[in-house]
C-alpha positions as a Python dict, from the first residue, in 0.01 Angstrom:
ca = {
    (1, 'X'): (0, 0, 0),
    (2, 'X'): (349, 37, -94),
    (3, 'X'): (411, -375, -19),
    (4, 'X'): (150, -422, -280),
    (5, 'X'): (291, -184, -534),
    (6, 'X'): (643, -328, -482),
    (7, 'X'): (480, -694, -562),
    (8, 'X'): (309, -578, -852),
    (9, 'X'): (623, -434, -981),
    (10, 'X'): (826, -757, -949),
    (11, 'X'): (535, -919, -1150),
    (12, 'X'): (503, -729, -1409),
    (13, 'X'): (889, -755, -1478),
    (14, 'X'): (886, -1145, -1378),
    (15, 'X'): (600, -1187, -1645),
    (16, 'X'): (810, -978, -1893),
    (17, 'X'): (1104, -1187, -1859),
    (18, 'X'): (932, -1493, -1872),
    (19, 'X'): (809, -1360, -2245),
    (20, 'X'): (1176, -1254, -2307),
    (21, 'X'): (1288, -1602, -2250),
    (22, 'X'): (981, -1806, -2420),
    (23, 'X'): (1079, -1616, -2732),
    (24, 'X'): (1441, -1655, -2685),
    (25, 'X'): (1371, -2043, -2683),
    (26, 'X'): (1173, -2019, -3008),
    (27, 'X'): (778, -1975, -2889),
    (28, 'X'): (600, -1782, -3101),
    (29, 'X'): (266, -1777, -2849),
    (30, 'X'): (342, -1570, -2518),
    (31, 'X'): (291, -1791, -2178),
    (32, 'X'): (123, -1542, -2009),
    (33, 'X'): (-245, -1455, -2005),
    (34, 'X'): (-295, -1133, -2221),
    (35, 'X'): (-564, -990, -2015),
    (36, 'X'): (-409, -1008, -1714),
    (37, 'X'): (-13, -893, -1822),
    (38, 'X'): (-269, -543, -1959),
    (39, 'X'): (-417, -512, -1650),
    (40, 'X'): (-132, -552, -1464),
    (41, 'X'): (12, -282, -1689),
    (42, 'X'): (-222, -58, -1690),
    (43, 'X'): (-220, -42, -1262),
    (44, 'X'): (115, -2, -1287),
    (45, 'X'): (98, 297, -1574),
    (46, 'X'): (-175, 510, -1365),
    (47, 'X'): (33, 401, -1008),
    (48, 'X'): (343, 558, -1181),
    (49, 'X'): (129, 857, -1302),
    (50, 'X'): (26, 935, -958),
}
């Protein structure tokens, strides 16, 4: 459990990089899939709750 929480930390902040930088080279549209960067999130939000 705690090797999956680790890799689901690393991509949540790889995805929010990878926003970071798309806007930083002038995209206005994120690359990542909205749906799945929120349900990524929200694991992560009631993992850290716990």
């Amino acid at each position: 459990m705690n090797i999956a929480l680790r890799k689901l930390a690393l991509l949540e902040k790889s995805m929010i990089e990878r926003e970071e930088a798309a806007k930083l080279d002038g995209y206005t549209s994120s690359p990542i899939d909205s749906n799945l960067k929120q349900r990524i999130t929200q694991l992560m939000d009631k993992v850290r709750a716990i």
